[in-house]
DOMIDO-735067 format. One line per 10 residues: number of its first residue (from 1); for each residue z, x, y of N, C-alpha, C. Coordinates in steps of 0.05 Angstrom, whole numbers, plus 5000, padded with zeros to 4 digits. Layout:
NUM) Z,X,Y,Z,X,Y,Z,X,Y  ...
end
This chain:
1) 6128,0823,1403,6147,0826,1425,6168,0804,1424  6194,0798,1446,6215,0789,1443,6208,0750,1446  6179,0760,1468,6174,0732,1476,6159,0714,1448  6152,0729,1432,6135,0714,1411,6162,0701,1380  6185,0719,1388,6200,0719,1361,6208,0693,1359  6219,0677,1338,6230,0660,1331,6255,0649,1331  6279,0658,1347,6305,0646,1351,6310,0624,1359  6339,0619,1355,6350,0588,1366,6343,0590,1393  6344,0570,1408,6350,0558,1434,6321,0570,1453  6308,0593,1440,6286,0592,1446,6261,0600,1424
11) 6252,0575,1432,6220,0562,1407,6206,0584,1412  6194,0599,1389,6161,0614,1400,6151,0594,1407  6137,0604,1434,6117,0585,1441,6083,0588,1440  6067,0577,1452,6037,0593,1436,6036,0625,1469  6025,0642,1460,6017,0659,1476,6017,0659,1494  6033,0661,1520,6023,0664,1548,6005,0682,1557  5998,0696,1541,5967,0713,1551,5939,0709,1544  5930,0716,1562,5901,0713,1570,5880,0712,1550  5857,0700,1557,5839,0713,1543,5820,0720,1564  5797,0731,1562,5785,0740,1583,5776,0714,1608
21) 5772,0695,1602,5768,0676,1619,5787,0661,1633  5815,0665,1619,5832,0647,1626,5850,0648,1641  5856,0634,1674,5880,0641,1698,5906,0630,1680  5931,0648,1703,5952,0661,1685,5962,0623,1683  5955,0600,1716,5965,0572,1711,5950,0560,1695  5933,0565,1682,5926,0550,1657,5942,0547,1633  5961,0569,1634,5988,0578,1609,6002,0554,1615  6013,0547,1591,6034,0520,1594,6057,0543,1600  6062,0575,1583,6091,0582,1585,6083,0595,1607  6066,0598,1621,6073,0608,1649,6078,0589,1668
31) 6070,0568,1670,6076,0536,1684,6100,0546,1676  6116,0545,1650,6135,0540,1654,6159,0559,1661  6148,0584,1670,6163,0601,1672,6155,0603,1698  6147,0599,1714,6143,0597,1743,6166,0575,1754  6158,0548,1738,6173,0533,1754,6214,0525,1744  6214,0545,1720,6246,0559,1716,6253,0583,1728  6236,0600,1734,6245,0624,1746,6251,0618,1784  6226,0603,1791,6225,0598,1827,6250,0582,1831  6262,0558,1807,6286,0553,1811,6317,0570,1810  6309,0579,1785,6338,0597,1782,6338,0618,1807
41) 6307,0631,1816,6311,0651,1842,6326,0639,1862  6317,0618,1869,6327,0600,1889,6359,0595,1895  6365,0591,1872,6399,0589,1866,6414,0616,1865  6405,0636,1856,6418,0657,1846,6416,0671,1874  6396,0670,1897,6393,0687,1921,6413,0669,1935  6425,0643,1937,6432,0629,1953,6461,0640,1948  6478,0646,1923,6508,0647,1909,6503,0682,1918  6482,0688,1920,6485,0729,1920,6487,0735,1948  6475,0722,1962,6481,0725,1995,6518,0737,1999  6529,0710,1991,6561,0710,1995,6568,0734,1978
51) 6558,0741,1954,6570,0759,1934,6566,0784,1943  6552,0783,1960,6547,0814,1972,6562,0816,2001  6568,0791,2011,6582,0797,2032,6615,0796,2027  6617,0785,2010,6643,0780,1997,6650,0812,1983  6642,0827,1985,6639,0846,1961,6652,0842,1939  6635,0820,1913,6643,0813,1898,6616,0825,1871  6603,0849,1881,6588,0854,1868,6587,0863,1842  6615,0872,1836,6625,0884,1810,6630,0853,1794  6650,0834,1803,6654,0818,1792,6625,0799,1777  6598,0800,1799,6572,0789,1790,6569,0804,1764
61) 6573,0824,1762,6559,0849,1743,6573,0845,1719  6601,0842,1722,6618,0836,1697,6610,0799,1682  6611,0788,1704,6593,0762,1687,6567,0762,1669  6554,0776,1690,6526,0781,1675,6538,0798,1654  6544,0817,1643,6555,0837,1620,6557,0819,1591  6582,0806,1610,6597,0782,1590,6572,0759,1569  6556,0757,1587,6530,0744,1569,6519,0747,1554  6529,0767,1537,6513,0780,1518,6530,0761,1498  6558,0766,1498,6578,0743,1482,6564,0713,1476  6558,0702,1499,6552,0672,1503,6530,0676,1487
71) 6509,0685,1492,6481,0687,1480,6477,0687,1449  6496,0712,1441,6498,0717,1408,6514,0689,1404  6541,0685,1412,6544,0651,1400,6527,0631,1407  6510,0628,1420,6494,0603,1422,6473,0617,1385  6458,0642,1395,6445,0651,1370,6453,0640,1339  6481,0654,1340,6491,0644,1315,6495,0611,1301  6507,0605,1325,6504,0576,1326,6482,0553,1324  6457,0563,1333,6435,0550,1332,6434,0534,1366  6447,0540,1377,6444,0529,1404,6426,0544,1422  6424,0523,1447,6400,0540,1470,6417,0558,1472
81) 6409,0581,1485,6418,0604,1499,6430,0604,1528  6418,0584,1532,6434,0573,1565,6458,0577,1560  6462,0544,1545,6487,0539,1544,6508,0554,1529  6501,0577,1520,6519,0600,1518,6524,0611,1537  6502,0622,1552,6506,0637,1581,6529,0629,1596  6526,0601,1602,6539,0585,1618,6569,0577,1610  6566,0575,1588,6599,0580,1571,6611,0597,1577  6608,0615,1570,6616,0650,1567,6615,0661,1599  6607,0645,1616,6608,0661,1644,6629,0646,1664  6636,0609,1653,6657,0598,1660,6676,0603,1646
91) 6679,0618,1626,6707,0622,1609,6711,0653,1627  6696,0664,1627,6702,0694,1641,6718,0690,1676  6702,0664,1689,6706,0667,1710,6729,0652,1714  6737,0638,1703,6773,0629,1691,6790,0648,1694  6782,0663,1675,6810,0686,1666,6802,0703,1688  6782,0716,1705,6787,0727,1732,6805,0713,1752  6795,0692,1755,6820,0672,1772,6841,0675,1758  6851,0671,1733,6879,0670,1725,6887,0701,1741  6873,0714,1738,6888,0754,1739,6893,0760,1766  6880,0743,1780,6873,0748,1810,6849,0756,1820
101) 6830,0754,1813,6801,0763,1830,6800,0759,1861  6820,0736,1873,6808,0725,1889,6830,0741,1914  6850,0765,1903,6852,0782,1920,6852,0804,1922  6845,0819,1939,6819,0847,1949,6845,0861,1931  6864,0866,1930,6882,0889,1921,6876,0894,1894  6880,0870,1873,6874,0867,1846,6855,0860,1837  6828,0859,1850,6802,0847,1842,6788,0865,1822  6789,0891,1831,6773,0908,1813,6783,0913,1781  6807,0913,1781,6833,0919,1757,6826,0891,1746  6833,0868,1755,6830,0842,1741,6800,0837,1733
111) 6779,0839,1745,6748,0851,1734,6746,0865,1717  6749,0902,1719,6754,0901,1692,6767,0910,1674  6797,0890,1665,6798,0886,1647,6787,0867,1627  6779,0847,1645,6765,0818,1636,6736,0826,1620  6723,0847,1633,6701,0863,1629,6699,0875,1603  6723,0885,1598,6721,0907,1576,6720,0890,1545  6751,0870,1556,6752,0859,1530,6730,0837,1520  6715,0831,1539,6691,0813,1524,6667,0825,1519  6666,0858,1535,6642,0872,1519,6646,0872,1494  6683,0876,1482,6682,0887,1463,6668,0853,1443
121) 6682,0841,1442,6678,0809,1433,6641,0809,1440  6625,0814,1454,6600,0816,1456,6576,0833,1439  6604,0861,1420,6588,0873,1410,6585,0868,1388  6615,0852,1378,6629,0842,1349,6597,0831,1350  6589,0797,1362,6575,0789,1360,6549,0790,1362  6534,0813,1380,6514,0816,1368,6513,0834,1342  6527,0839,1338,6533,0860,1307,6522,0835,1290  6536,0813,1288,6538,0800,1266,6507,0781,1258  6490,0778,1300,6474,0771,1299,6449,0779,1278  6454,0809,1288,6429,0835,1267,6436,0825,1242
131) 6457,0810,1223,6461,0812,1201,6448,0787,1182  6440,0769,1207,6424,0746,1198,6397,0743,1192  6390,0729,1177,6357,0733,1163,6344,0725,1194  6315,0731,1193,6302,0727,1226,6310,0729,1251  6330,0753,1248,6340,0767,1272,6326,0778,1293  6311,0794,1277,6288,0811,1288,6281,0796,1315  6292,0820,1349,6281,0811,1366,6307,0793,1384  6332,0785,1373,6348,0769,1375,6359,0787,1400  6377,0801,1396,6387,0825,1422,6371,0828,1444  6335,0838,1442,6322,0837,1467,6326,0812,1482
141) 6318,0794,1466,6316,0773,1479,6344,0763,1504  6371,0768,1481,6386,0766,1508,6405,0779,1517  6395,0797,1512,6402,0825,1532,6381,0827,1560  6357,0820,1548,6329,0829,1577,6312,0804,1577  6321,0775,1572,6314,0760,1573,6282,0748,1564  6275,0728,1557,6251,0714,1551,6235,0690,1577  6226,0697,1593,6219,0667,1614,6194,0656,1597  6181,0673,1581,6150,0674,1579,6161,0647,1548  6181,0649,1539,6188,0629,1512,6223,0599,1518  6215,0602,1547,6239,0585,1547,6230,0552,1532
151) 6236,0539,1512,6222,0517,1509,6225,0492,1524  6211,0468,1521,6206,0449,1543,6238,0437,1544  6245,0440,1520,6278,0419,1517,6297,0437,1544  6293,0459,1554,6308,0477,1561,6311,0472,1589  6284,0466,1603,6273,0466,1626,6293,0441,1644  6298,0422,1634,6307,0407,1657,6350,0410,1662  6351,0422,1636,6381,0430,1636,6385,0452,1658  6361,0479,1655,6361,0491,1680,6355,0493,1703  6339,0470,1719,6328,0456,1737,6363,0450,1751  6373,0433,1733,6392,0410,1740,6412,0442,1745
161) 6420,0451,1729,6444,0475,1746,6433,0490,1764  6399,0497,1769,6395,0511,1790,6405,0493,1817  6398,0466,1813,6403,0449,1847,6435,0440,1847  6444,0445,1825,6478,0449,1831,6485,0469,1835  6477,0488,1840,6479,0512,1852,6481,0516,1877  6455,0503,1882,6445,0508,1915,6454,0492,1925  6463,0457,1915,6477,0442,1929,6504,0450,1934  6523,0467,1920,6553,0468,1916,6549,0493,1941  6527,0514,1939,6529,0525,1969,6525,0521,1991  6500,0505,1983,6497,0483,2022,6518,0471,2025
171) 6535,0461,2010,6564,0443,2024,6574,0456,2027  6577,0489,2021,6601,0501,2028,6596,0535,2048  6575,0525,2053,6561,0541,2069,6575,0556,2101  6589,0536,2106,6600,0545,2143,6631,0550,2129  6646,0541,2112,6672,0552,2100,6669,0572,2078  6645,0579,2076,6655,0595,2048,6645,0633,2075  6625,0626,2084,6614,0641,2105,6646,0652,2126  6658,0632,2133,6673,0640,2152,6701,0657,2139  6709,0646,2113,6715,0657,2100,6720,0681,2087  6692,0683,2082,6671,0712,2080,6680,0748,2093
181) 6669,0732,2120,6668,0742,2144,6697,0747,2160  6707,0737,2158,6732,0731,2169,6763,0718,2166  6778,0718,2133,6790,0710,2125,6815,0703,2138  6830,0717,2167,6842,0709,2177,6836,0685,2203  6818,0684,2203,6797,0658,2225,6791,0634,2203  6792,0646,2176,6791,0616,2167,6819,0605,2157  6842,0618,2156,6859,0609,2151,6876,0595,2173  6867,0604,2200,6874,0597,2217,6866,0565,2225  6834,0564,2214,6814,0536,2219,6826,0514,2199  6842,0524,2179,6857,0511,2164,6838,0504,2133
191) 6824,0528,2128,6798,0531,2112,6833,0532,2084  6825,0512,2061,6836,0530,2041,6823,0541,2017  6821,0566,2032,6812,0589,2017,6816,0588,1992  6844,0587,1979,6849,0588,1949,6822,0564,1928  6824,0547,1950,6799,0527,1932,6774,0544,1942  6766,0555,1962,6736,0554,1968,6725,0581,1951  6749,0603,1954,6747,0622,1929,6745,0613,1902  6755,0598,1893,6747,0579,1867,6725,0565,1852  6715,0556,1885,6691,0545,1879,6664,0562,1879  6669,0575,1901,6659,0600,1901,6654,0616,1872
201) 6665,0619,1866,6673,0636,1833,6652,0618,1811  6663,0588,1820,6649,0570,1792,6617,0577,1800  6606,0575,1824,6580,0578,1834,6572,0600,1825  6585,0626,1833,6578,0655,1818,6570,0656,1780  6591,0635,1773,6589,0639,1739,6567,0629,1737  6554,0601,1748,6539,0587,1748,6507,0603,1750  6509,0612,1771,6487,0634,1785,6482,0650,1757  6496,0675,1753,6495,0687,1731,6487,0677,1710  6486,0661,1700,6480,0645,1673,6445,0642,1673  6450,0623,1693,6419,0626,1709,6401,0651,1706
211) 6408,0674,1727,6394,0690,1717,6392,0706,1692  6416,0699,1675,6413,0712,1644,6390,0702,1634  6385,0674,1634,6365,0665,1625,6333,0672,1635  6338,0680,1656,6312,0687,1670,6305,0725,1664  6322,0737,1671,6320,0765,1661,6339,0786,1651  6348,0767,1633,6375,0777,1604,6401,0780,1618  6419,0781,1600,6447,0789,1613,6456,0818,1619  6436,0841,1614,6446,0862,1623,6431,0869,1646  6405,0860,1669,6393,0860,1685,6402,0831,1709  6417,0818,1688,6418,0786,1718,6430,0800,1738
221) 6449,0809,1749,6460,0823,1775,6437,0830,1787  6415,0838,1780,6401,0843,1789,6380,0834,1814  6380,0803,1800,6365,0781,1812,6394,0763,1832  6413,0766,1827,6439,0765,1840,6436,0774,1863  6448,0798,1865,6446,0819,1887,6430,0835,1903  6405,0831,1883,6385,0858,1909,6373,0844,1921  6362,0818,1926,6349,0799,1949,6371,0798,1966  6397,0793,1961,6414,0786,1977,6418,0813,1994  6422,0836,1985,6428,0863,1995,6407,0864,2017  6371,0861,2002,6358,0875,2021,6351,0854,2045
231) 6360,0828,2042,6360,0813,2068,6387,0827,2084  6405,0824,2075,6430,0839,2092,6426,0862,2109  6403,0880,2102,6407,0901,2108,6383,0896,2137  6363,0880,2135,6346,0874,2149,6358,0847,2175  6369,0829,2168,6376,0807,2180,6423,0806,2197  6412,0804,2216,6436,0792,2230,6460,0773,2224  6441,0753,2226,6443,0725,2234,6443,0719,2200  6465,0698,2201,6467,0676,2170,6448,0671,2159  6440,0651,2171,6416,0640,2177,6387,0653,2163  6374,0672,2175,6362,0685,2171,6360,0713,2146
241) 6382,0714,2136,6389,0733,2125,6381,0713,2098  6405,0692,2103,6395,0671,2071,6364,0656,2068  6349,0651,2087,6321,0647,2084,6303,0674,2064  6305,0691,2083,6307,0728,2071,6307,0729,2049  6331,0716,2034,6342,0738,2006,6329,0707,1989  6326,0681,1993,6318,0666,1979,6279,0676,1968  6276,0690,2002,6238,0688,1996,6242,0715,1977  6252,0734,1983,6250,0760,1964,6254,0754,1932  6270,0736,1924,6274,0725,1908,6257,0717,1893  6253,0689,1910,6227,0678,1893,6209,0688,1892
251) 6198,0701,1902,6169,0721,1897,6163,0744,1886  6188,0756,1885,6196,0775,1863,6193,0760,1834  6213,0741,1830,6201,0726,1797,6177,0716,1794  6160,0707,1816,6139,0694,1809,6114,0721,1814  6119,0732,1829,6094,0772,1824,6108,0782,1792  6131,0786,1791,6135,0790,1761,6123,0774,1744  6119,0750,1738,6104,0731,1723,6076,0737,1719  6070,0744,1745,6039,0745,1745,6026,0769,1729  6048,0798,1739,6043,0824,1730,6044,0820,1700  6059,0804,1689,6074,0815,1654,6046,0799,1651
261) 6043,0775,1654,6012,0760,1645,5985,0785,1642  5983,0798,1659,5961,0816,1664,5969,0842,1649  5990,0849,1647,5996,0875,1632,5986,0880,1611  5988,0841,1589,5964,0852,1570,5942,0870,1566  5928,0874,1582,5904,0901,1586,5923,0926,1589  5941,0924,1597,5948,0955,1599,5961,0969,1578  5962,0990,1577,5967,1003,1560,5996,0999,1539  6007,0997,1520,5988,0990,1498,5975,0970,1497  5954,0961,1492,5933,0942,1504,5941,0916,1473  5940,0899,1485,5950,0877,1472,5977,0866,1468
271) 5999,0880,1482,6027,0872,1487,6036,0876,1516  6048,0849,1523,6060,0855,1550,6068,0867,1561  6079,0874,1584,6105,0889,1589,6121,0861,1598  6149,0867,1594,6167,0842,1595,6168,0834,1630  6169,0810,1629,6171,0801,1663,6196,0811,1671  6212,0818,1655,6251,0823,1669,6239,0851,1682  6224,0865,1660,6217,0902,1678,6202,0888,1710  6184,0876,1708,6178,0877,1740,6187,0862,1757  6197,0847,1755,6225,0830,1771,6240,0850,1785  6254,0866,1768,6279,0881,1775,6257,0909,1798
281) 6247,0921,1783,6232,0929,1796,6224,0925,1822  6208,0905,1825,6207,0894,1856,6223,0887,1867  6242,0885,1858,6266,0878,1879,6277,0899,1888  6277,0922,1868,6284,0952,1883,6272,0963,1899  6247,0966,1893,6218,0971,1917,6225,0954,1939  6235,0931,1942,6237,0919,1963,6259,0925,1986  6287,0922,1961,6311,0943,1982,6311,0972,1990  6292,0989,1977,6281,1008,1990,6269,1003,2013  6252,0988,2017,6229,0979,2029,6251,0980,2057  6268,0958,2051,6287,0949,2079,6302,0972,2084
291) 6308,0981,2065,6326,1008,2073,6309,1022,2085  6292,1041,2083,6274,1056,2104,6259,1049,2123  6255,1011,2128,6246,1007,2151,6277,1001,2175  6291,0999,2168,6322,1005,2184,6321,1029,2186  6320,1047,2171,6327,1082,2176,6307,1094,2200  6285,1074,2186,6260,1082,2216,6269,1066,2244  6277,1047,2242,6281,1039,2268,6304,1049,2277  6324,1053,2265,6348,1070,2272,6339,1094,2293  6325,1108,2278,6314,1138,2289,6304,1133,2319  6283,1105,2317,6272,1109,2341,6284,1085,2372
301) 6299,1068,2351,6317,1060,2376,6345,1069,2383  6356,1081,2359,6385,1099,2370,6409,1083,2352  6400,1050,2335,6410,1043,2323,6406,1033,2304  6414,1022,2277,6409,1009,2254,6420,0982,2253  6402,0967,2248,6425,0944,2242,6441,0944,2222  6463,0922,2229,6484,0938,2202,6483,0907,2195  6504,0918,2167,6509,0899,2141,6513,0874,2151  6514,0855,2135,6515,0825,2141,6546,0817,2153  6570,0829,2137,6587,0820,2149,6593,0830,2176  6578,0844,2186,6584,0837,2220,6569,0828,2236
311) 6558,0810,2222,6544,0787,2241,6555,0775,2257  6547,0767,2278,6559,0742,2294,6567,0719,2289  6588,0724,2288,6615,0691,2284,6610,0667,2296  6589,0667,2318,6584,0645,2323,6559,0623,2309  6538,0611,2335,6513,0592,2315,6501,0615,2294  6492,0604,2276,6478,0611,2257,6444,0626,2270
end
């Protein structure tokens, strides 16, 4: 499988699966995919909150896309895979700001075009990847990601961008929110937007990268947006909504961790199923989940709560 193969920037590591005696924290690569995934969840639910209220959900989706680029050049190159991710998602999120992303008229058109032309640059390069001796395995890996083979060199580079993540949103938490919510109330407060959309954006590229690494670049939106959605759809209040989409988050990557460990037994018996399939997974089951317990309470109180941006403008 993808987690055992041999590429740059991630080492095979020894087996994260079981033997009959053995719990899934006794695994060094599940240690360490617990404590890279509960971070990157952490960060990526905190930047997806805004991205879903912002409706900037296409733009998440086109970053994550774009990763496939970053990934094959880190591949080719012999570098981690991160730091392709993270390349390739600040060069993308550049040239959206150059086009205009950051106004509602031209956002979708400046998306994607930005979109198209680096799929194409994404396919050049994994083309060229297949063409290299010990390929085999190279595309899964970062297309649907590896947590179960991230190596130890990897771990504190993505630690350190997950809490610049979450720190660049806690500081910008009551202007990027009001913002959000209300773009003529923040221009009025004397918010300037042109920077906080900016920064905003670097946080998004940032986020994305993150979860490429955690569950590939054609699934990260995933871990982006559907904690964030299915808190939105359940929660009011700021506040509450971002507590919400952080716990769905993290417990979605870390029940994924646990499931792909145990899948060994299942059918075909002796290969995993990849942690990115049950990640994404649960997180759908979950915005379902919120979606029909709103539809039920709708029915029987006469209303639904609605989407995040019409929450209350006031305390949190």
């Amino acid at each position: 499988m993808a987690e055992h193969m041999l590429i740059p920037g991630l080492l095979a590591l020894a087996s994260p699966y079981p033997a009959l005696s053995a719990t899934p924290l006794g695994s060094s690569p599940v240690q360490t995919a617990l404590l890279v995934g509960g971070a990157v969840a952490v960060a990526s639910a905190m930047v997806g909150l805004f991205t879903v209220v912002r409706g900037q959900s296409f733009a998440g989706h086109a970053l994550g896309d774009v990763g496939t680029a970053g990934g094959s050049v880190s591949y080719l190159f012999g570098l981690d895979v991160l730091v392709g991710f993270v390349g390739i998602a600040l060069i993308t999120a550049a040239l959206m700001d150059l086009f205009g992303i950051d106004r509602e008229e031209g956002r979708d058109v400046a998306t994607g075009g930005v979109l198209g032309s680096m799929l194409g640059v994404g396919a050049l390069l994994l083309y060229l990847d297949s063409t290299l001796p010990g390929s085999s395995g190279s595309a899964m890996v970062i297309l649907f990601g590896s947590l179960f083979s991230i190596p130890g060199a990897a771990v504190p580079f993505a630690i350190m961008l997950s809490l610049l993540v979450a720190g660049g949103v806690g500081l910008l938490f009551r202007p990027l929110l009001l913002d959000s919510v209300n773009s003529d109330l923040a221009r009025a407060s004397g918010i300037r937007r042109r920077v906080v959309g900016r920064m905003y954006l670097l946080l998004l590229a940032l986020g994305i990268a993150l979860s490429s690494l955690t569950i590939g670049a054609i699934l990260s939106t995933a871990l982006l947006v559907g904690p964030a959605a299915a808190a939105a759809v359940l929660f009011r209040r700021p506040l509450h909504a971002f507590l919400a989409a952080v716990a769905v988050s993290v417990l979605s990557v870390w029940a994924g961790i646990f499931l792909s460990y145990y899948s060994y037994y299942w059918p075909p018996y002796g290969h995993g199923w990849p942690v990115s399939f049950f990640v994404v997974a649960i997180i759908f089951a979950t915005y379902l989940g919120a979606r029909g317990y709103c539809q039920t309470l709708g029915r029987r109180t006469g209303s639904i709560p609605g989407p995040l941006p019409t929450l209350d403008r006031g305390p949190l």
